[in-house]
Backbone as JSON Lines, residues from 0, in Angstrom:
{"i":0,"aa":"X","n":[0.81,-1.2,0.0],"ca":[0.0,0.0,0.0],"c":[0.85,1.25,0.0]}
{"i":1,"aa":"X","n":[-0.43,2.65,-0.45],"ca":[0.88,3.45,-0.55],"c":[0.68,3.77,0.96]}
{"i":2,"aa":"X","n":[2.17,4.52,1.52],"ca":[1.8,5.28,3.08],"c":[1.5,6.53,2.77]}
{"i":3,"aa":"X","n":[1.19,7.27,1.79],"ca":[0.61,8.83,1.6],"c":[-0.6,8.7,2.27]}
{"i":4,"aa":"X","n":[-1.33,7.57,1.51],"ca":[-2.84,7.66,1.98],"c":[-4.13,8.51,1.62]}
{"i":5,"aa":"X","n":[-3.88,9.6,1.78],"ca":[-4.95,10.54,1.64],"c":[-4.12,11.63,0.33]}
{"i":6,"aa":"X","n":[-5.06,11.7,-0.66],"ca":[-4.72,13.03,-1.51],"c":[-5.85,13.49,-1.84]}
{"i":7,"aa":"X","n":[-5.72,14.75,-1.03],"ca":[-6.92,15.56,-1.37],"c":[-6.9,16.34,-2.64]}
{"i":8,"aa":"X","n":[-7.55,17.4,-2.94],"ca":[-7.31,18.05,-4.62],"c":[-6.74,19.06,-4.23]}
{"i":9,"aa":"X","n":[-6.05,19.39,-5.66],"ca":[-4.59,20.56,-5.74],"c":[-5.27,21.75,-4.45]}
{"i":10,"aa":"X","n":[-6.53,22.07,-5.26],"ca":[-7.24,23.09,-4.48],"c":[-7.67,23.48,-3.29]}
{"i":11,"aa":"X","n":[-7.4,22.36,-2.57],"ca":[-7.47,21.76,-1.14],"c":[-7.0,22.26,-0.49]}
{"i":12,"aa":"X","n":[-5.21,21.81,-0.77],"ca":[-3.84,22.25,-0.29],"c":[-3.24,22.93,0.84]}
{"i":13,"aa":"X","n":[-4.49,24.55,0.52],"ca":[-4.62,25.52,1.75],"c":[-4.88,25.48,2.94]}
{"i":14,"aa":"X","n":[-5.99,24.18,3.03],"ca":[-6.87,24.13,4.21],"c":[-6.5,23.79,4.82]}
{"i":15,"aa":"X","n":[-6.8,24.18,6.19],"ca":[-6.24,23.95,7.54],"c":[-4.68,23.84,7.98]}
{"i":16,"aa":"X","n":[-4.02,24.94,7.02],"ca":[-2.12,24.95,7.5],"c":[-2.37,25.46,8.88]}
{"i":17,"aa":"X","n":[-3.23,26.35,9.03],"ca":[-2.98,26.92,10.28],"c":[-3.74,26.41,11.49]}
{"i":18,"aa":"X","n":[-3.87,24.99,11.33],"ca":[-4.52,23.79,12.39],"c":[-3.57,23.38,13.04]}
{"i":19,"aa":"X","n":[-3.21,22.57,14.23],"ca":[-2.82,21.89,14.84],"c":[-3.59,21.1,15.25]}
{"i":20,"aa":"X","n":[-3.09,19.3,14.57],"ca":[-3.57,18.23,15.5],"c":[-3.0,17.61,16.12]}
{"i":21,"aa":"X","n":[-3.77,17.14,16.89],"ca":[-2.53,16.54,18.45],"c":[-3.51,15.09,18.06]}
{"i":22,"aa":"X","n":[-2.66,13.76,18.25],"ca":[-3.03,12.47,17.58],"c":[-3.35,11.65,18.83]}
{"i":23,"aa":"X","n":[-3.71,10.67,19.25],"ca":[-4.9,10.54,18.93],"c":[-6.04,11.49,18.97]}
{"i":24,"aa":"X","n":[-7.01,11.99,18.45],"ca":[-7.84,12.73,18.38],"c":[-9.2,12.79,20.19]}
{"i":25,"aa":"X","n":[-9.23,11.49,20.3],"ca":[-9.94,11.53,21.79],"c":[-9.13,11.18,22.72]}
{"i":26,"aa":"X","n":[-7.84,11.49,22.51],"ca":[-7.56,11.63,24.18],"c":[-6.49,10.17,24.2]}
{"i":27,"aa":"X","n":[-6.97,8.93,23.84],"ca":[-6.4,7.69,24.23],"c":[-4.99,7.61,24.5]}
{"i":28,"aa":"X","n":[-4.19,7.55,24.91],"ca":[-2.71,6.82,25.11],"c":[-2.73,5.79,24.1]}
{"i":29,"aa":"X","n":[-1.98,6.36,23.33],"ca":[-2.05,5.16,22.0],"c":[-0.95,3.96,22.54]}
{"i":30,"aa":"X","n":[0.4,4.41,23.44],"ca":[0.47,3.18,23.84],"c":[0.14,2.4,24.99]}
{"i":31,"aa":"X","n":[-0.58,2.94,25.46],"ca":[-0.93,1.71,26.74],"c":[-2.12,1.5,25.7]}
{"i":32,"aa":"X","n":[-2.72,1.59,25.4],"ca":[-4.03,0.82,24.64],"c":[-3.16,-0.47,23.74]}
{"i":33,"aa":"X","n":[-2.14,0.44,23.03],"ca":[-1.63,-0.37,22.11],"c":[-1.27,-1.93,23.42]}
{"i":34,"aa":"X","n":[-0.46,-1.59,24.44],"ca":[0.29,-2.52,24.65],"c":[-1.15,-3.72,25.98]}
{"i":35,"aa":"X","n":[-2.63,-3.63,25.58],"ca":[-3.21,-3.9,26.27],"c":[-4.03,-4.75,25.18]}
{"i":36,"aa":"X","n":[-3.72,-4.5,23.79],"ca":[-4.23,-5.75,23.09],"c":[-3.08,-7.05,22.86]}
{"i":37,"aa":"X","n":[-4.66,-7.9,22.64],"ca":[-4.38,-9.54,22.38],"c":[-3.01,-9.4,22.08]}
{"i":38,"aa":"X","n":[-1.94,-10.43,22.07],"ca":[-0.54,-10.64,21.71],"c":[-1.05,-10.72,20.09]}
{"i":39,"aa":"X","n":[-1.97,-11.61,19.7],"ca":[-2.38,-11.58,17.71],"c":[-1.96,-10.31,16.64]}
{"i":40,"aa":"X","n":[-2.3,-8.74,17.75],"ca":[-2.19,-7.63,17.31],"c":[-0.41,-7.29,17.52]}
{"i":41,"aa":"X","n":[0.32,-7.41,16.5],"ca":[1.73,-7.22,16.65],"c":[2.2,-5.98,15.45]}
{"i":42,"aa":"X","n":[3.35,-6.25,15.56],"ca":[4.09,-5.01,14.66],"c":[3.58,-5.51,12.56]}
{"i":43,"aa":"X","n":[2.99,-6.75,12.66],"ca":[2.77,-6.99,11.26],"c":[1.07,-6.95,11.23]}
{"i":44,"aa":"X","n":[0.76,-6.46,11.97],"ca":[-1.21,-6.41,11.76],"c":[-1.07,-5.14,11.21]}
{"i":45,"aa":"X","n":[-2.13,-5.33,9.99],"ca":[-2.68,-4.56,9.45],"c":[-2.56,-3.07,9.92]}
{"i":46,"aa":"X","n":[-3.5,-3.11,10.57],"ca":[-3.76,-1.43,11.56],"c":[-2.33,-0.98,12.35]}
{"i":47,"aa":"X","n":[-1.46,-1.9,12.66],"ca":[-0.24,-1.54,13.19],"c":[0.54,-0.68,11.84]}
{"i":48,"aa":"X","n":[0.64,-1.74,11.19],"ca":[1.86,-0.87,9.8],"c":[1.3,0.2,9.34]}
{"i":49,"aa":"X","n":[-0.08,0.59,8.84],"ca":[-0.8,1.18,8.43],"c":[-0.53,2.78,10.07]}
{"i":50,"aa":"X","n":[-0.95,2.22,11.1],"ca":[-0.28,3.44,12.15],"c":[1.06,4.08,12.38]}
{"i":51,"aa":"X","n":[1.99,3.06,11.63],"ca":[3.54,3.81,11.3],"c":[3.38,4.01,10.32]}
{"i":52,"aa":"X","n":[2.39,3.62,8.69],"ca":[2.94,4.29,7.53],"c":[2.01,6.21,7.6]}
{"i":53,"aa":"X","n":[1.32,6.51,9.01],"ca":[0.14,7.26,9.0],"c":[0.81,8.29,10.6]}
{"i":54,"aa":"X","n":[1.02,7.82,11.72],"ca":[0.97,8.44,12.77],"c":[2.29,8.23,14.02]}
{"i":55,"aa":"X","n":[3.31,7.45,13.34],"ca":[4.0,7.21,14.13],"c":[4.89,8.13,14.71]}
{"i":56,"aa":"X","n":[4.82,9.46,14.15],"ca":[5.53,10.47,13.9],"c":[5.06,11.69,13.98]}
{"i":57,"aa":"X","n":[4.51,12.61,15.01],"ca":[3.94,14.09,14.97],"c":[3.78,14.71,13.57]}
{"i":58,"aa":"X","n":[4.91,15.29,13.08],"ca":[4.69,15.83,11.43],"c":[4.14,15.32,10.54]}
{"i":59,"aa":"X","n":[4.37,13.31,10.57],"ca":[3.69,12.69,9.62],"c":[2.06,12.96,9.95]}
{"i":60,"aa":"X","n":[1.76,12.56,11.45],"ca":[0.53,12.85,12.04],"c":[-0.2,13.82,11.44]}
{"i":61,"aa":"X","n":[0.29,14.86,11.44],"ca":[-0.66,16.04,11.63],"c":[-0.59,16.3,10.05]}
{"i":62,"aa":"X","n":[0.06,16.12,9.17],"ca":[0.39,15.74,7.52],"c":[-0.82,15.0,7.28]}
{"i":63,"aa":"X","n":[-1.44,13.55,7.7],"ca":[-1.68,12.8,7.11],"c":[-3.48,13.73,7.8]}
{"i":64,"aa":"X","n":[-3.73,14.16,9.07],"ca":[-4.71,14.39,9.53],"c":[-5.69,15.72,8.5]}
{"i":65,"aa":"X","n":[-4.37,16.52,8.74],"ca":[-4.83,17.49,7.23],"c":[-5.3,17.39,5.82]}
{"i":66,"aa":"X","n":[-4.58,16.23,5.57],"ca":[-5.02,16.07,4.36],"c":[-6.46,15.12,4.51]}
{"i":67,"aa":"X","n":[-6.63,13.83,5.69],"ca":[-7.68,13.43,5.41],"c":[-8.78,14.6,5.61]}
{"i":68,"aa":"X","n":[-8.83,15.64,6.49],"ca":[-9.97,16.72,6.85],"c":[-9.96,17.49,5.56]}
{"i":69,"aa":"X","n":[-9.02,17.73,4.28],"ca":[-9.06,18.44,3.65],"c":[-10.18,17.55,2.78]}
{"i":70,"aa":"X","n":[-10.0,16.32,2.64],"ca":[-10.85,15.27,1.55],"c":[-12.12,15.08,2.03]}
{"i":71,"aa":"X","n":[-12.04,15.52,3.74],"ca":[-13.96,15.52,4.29],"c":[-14.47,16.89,3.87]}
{"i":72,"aa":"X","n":[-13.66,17.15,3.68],"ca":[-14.32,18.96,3.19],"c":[-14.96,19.2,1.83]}
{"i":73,"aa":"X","n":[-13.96,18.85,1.29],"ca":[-14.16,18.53,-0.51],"c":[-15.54,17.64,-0.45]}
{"i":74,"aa":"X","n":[-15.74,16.57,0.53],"ca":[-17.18,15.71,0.47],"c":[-18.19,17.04,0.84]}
{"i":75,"aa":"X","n":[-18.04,17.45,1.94],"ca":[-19.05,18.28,1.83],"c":[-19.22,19.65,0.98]}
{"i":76,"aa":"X","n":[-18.33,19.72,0.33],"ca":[-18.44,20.95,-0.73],"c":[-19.36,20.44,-1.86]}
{"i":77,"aa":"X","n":[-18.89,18.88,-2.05],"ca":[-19.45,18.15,-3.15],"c":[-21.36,18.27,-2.77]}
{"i":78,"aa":"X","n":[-21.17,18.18,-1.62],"ca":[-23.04,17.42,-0.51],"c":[-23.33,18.96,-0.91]}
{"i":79,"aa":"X","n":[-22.64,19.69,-0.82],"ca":[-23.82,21.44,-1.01],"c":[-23.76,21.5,-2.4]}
{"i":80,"aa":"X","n":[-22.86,21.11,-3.17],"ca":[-23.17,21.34,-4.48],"c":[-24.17,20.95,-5.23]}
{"i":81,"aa":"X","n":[-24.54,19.09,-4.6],"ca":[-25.52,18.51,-5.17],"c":[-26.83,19.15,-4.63]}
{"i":82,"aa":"X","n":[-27.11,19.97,-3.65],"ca":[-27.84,20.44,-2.86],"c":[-28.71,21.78,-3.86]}
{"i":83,"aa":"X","n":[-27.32,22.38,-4.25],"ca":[-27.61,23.6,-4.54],"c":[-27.98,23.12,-6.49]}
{"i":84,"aa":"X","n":[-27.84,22.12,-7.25],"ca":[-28.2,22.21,-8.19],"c":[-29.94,21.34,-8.11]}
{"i":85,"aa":"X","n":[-30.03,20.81,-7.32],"ca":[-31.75,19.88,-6.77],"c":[-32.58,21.22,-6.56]}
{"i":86,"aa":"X","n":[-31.97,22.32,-5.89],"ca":[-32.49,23.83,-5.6],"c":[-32.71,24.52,-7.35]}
{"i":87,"aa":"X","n":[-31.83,24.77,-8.01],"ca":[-31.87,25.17,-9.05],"c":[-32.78,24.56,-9.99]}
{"i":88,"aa":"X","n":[-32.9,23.37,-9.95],"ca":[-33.67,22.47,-11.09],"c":[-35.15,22.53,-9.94]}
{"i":89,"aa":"X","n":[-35.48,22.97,-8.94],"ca":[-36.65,22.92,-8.69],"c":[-37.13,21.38,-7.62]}
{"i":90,"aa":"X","n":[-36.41,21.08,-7.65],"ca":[-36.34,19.84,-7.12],"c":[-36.34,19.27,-5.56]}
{"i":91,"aa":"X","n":[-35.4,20.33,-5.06],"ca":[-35.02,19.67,-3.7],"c":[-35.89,19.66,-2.94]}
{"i":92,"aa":"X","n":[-37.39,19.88,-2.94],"ca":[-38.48,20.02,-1.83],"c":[-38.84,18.51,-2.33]}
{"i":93,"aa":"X","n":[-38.33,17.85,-3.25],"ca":[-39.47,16.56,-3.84],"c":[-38.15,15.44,-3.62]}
{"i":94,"aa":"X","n":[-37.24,15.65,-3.41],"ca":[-35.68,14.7,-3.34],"c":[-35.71,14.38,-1.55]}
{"i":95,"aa":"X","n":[-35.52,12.68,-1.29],"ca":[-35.33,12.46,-0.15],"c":[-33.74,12.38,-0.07]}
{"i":96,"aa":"X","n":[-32.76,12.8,0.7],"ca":[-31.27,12.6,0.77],"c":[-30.88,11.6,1.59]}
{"i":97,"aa":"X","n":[-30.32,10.55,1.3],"ca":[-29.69,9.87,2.59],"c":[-27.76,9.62,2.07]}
{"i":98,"aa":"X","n":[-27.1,10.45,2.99],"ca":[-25.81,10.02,3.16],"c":[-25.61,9.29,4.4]}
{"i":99,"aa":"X","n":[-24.49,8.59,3.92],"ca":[-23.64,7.95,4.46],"c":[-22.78,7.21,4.3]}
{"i":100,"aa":"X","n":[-22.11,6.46,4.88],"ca":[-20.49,5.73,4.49],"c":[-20.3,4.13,4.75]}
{"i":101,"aa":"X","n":[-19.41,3.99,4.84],"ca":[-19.42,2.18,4.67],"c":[-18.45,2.05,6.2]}
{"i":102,"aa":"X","n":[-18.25,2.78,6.38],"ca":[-16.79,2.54,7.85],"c":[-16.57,3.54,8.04]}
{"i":103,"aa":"X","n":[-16.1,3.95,9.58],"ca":[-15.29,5.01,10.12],"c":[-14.51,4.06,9.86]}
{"i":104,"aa":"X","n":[-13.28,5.06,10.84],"ca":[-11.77,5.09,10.78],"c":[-11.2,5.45,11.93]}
{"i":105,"aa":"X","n":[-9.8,4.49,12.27],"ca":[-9.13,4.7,13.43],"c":[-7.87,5.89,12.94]}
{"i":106,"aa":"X","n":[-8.07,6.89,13.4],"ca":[-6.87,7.71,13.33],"c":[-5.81,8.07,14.52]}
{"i":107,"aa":"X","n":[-5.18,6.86,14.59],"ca":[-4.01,6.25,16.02],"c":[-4.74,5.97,17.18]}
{"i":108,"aa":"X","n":[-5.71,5.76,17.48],"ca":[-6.65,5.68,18.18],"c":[-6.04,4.29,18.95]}
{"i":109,"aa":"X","n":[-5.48,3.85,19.87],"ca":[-5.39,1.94,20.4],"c":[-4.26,1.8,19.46]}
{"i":110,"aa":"X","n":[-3.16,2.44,19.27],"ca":[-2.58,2.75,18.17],"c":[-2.04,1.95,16.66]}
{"i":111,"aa":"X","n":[-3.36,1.6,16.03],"ca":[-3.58,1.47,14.76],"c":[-4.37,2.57,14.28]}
{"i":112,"aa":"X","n":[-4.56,2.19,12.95],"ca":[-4.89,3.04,12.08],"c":[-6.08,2.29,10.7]}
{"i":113,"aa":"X","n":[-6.6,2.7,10.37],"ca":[-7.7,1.6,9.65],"c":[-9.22,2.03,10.24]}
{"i":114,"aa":"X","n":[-9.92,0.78,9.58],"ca":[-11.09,0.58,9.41],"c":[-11.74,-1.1,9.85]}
{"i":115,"aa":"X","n":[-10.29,-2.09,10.47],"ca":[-11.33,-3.09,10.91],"c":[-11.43,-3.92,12.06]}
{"i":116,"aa":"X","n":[-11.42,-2.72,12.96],"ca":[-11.43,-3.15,14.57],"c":[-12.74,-2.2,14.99]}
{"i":117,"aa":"X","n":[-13.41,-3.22,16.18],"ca":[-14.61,-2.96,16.72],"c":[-14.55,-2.15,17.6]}
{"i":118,"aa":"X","n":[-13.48,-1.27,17.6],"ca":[-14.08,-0.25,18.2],"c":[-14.93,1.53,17.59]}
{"i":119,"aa":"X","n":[-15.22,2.5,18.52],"ca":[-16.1,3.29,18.26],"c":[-15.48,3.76,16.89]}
{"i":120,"aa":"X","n":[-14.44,4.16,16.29],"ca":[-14.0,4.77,15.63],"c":[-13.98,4.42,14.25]}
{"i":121,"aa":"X","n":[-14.18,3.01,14.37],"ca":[-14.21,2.06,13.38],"c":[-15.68,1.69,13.04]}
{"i":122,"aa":"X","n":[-16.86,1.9,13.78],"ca":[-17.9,0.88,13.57],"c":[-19.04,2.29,13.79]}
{"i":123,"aa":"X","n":[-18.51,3.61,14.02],"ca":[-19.77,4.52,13.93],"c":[-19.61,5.29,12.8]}
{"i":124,"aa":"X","n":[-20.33,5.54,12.35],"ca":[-20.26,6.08,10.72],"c":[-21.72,7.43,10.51]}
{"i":125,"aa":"X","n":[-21.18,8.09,9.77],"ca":[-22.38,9.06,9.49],"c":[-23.76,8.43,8.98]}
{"i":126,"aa":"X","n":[-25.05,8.82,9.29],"ca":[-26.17,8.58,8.13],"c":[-26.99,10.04,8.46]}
{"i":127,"aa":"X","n":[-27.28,10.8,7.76],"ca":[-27.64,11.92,7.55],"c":[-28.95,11.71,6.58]}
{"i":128,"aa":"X","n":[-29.6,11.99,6.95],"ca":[-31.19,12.03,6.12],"c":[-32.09,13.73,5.91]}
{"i":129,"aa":"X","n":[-32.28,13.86,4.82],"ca":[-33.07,15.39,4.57],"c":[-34.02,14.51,4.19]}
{"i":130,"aa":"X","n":[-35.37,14.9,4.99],"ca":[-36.79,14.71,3.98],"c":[-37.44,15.52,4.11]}
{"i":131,"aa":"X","n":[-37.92,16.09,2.74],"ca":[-39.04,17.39,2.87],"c":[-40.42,17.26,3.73]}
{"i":132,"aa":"X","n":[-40.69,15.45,3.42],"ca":[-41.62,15.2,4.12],"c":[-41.57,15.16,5.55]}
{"i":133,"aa":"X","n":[-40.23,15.57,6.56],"ca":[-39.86,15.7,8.1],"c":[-41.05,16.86,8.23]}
{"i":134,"aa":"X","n":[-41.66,17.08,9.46],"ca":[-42.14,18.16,9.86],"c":[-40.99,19.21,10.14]}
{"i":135,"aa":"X","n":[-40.81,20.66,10.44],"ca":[-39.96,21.51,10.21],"c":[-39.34,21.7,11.42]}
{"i":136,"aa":"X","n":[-39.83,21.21,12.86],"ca":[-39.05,21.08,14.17],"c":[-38.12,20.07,14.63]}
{"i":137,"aa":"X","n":[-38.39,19.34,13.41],"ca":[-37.53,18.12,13.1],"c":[-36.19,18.31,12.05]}
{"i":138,"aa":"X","n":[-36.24,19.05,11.48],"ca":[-34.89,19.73,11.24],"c":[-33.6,20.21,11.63]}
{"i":139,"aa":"X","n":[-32.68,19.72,11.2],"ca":[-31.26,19.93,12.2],"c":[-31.27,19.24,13.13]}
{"i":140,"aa":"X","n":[-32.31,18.13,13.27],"ca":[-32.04,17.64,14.86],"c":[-30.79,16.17,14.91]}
{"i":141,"aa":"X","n":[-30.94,15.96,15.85],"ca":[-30.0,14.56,15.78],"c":[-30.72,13.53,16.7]}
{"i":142,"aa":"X","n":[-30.1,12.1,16.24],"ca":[-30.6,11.0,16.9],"c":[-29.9,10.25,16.65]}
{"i":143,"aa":"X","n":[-29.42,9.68,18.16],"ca":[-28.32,8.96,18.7],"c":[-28.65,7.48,18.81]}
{"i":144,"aa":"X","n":[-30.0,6.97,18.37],"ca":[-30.43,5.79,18.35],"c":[-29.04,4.76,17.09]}
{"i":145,"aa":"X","n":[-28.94,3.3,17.36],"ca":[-28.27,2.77,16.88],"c":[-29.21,2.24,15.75]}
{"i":146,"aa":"X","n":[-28.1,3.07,14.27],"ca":[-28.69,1.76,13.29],"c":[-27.77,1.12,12.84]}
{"i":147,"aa":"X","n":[-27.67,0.0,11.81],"ca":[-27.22,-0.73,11.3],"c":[-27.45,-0.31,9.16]}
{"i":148,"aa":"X","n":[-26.14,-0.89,8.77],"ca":[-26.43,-0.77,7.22],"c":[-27.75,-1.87,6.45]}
{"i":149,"aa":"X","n":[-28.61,-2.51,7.26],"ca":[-29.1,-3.49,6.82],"c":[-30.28,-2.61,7.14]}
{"i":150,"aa":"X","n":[-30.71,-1.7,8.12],"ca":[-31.7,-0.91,8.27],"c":[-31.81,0.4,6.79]}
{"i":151,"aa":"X","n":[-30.96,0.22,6.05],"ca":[-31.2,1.67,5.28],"c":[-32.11,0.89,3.53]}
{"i":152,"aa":"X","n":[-32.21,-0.13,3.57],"ca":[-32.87,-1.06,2.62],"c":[-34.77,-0.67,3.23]}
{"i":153,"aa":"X","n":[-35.28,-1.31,4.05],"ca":[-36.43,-0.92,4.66],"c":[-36.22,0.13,4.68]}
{"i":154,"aa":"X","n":[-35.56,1.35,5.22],"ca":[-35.86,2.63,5.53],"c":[-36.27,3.26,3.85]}
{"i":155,"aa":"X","n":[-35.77,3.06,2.81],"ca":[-35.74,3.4,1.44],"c":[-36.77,3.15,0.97]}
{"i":156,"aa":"X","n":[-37.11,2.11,1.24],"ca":[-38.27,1.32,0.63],"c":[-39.54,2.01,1.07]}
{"i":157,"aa":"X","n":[-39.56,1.91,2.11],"ca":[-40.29,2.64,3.1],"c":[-40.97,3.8,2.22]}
{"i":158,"aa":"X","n":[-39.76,4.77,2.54],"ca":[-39.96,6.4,1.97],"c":[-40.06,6.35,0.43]}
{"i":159,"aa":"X","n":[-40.04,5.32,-0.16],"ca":[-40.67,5.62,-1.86],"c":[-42.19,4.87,-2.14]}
{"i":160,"aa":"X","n":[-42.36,4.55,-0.72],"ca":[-43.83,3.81,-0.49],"c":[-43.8,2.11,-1.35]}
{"i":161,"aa":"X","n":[-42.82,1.93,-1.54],"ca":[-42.64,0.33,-1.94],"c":[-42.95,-0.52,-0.59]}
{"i":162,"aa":"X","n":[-43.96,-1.64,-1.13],"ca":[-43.84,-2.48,-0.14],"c":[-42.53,-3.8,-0.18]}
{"i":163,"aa":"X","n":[-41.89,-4.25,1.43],"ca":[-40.6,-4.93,1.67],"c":[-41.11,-6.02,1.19]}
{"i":164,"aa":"X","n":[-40.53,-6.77,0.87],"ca":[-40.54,-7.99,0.04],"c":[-40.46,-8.98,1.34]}
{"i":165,"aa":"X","n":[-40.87,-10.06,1.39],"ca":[-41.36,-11.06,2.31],"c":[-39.82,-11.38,3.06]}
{"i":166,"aa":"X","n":[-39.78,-11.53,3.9],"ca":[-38.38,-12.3,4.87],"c":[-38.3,-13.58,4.34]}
């Protein structure tokens, strides 16, 4: 794999020079976490090499952190863009939106790096829903209830008034 990892666009570049991130991002002691998993988790697991080709190193750290926040940015520049042409074409009062992603990500967190360990960082992921049909106090709100990717099949179905197909 490559260890760059993240390339955001030329145009990007700017964002956030004048950030400082301090790694792990919540706080953890990346090595006592590190040195409190299974013996299985060693210097050749996955999420280990992947945390030296990503965080083993302050400059690399805060290098690799920038650029991934520069590529979440660019997503949401992309999410208002699609926003703002559904607005233009007349549309966006009649468009249901559902984002979301396939995996978080450990960024030195238990100190690996990745996408396939059970913890929070790894297994909570965005789902963001706009429906015109929400009542309007229901807007902007949030809900901390747990779903699953197997819930967004029914939920779809649901909201285009299809009936679910038999279990």
């Amino acid at each position: 794999g490559d260890p760059q990892q993240y390339y955001p666009q030329k145009e990007s570049l700017g964002l956030y020079n004048d950030v400082n991130f301090t790694i792990p991002l919540n706080g953890i002691n990346m090595d006592e976490s590190w040195n409190r998993l299974p013996s299985f988790f060693n210097e050749i697991n996955e999420g280990r090499k992947r945390w030296h080709w990503r965080y083993d190193e302050p400059i690399k750290a805060e290098k690799m952190m920038k650029n991934f926040y520069r590529m979440e940015t660019e997503v949401d520049k992309t999410c208002g863009n699609l926003i703002k042409e559904l607005s233009r074409q007349g549309v966006l009062n009649k468009t249901l939106i559902i984002f979301t992603t396939d995996n978080g990500n450990s960024h030195g967190e238990h100190g690996l790096a990745g996408k396939w360990f059970p913890y929070q960082e790894s297994i909570r992921v965005p789902l963001v829903i706009r429906d015109p049909r929400m009542p309007s106090e229901a807007h902007g709100t949030t809900n901390d209830e747990f779903t699953l990717n197997i819930d967004l099949a029914s939920t779809i179905l649901s909201a285009a008034g299809v009936e679910q197909p038999a279990r």
